[in-house]
PDB file of N, CA, C, O and CB in Angstrom:
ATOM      1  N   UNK A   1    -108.831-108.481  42.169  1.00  0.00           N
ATOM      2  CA  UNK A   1    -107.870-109.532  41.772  1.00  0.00           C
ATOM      3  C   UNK A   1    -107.662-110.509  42.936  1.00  0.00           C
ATOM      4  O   UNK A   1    -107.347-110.251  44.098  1.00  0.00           O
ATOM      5  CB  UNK A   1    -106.497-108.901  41.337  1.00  0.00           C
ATOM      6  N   UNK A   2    -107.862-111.460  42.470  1.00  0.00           N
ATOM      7  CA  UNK A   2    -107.386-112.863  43.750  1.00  0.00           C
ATOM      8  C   UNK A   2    -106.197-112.929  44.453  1.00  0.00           C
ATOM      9  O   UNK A   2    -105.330-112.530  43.674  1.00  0.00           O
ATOM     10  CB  UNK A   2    -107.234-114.316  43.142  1.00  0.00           C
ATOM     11  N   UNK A   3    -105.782-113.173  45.335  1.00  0.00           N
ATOM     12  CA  UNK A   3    -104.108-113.263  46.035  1.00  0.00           C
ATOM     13  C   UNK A   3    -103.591-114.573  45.302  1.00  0.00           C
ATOM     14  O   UNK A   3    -102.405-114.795  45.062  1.00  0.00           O
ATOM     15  CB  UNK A   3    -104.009-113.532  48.078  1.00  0.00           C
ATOM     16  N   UNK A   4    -104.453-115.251  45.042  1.00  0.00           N
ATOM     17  CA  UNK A   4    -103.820-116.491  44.403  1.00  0.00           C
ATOM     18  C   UNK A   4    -103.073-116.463  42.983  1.00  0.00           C
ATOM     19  O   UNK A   4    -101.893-116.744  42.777  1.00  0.00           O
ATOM     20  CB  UNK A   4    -104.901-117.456  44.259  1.00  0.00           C
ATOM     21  N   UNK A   5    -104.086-116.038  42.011  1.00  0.00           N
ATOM     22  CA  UNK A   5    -103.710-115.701  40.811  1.00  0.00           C
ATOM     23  C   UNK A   5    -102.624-114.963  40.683  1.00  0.00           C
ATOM     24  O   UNK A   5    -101.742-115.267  39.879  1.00  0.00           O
ATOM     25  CB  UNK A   5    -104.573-115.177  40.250  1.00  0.00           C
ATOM     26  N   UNK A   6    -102.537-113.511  41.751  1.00  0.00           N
ATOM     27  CA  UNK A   6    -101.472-112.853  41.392  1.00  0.00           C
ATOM     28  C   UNK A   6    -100.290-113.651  42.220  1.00  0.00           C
ATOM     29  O   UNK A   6     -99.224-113.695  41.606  1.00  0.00           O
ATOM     30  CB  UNK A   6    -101.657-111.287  41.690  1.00  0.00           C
ATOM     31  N   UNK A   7    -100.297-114.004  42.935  1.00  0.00           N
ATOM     32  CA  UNK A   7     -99.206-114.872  43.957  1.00  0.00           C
ATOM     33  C   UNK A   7     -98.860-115.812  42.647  1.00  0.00           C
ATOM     34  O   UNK A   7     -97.646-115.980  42.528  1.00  0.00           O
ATOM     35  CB  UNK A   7     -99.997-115.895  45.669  1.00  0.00           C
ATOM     36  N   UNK A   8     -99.494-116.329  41.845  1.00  0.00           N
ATOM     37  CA  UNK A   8     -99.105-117.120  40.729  1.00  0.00           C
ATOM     38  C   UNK A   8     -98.354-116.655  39.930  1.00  0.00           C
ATOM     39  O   UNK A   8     -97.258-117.128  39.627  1.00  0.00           O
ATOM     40  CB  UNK A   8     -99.962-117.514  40.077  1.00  0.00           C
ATOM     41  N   UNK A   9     -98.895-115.594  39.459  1.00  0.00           N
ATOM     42  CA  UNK A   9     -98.375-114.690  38.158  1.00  0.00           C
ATOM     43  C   UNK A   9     -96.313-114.486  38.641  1.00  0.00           C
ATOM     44  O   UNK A   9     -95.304-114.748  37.987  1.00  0.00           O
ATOM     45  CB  UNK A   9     -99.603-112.579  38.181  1.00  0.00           C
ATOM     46  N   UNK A  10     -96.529-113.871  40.156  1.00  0.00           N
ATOM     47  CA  UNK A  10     -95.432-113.331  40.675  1.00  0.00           C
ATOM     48  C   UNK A  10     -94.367-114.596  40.454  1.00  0.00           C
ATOM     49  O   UNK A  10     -93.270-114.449  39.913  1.00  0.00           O
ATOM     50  CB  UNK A  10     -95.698-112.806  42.233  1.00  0.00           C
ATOM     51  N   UNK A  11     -94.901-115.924  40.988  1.00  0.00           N
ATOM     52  CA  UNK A  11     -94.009-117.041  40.920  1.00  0.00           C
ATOM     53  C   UNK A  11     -93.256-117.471  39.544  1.00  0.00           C
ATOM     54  O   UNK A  11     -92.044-117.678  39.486  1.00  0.00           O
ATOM     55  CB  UNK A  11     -94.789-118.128  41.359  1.00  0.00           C
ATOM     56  N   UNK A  12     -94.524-117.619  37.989  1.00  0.00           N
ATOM     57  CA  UNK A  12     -94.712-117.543  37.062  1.00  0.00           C
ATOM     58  C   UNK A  12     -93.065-116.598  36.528  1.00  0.00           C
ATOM     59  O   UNK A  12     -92.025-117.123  36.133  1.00  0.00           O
ATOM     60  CB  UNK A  12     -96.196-117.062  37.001  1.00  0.00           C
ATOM     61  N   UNK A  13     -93.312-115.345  36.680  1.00  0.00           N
ATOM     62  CA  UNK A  13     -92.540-114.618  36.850  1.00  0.00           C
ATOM     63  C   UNK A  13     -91.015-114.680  37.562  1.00  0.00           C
ATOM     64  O   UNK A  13     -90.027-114.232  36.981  1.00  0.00           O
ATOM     65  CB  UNK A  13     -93.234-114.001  37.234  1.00  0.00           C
ATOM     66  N   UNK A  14     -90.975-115.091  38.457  1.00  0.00           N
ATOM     67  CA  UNK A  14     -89.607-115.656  39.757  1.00  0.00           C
ATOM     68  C   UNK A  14     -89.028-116.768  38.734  1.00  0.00           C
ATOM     69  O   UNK A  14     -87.824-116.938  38.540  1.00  0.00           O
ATOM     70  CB  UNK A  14     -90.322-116.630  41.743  1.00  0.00           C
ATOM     71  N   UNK A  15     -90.263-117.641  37.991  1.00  0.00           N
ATOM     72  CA  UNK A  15     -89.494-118.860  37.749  1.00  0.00           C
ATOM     73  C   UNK A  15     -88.871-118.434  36.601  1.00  0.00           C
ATOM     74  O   UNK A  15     -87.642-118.507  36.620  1.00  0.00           O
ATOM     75  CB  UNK A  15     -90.269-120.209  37.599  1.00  0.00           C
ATOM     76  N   UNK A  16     -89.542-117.888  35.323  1.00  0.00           N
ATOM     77  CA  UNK A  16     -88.653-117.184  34.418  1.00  0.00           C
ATOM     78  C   UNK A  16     -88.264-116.677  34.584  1.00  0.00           C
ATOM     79  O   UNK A  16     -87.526-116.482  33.619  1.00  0.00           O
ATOM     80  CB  UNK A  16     -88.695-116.766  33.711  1.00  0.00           C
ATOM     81  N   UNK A  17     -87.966-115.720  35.664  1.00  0.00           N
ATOM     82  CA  UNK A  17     -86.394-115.217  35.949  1.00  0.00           C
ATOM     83  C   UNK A  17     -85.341-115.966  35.803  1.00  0.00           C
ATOM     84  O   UNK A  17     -84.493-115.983  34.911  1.00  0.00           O
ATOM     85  CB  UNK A  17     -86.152-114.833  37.185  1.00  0.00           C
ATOM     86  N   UNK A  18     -85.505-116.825  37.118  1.00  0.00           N
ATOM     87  CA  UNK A  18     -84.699-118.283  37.375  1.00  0.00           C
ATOM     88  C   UNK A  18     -83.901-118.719  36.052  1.00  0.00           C
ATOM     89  O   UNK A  18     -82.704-118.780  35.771  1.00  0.00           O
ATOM     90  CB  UNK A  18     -85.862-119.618  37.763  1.00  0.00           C
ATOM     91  N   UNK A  19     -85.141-119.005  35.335  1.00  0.00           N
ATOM     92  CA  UNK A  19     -84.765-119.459  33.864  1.00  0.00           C
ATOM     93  C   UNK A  19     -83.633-118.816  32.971  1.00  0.00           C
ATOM     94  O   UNK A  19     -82.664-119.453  32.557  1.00  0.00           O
ATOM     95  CB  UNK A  19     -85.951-119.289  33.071  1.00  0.00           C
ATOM     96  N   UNK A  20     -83.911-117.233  32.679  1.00  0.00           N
ATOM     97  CA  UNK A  20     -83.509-116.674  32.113  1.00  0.00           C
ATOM     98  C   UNK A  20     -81.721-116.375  32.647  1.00  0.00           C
ATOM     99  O   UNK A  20     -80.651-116.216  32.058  1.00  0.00           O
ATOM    100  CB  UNK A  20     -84.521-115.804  32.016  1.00  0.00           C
ATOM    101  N   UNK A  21     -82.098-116.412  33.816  1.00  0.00           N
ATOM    102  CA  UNK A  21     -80.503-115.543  34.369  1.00  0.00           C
ATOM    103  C   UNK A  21     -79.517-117.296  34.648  1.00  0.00           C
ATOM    104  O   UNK A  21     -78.348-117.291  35.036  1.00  0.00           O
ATOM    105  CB  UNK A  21     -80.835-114.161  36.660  1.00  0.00           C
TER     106      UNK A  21
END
């Protein structure tokens, strides 16, 4: 797996957090 992609996914993720809460 790439550091990028998953470094993406993780952000991806952070930002719908963001979103959600």
């Amino acid at each position: 797996m790439d550091v990028t992609t998953r470094g993406r996914a993780v952000t991806a993720l952070a930002v719908r957090a963001r979103l959600l809460w």
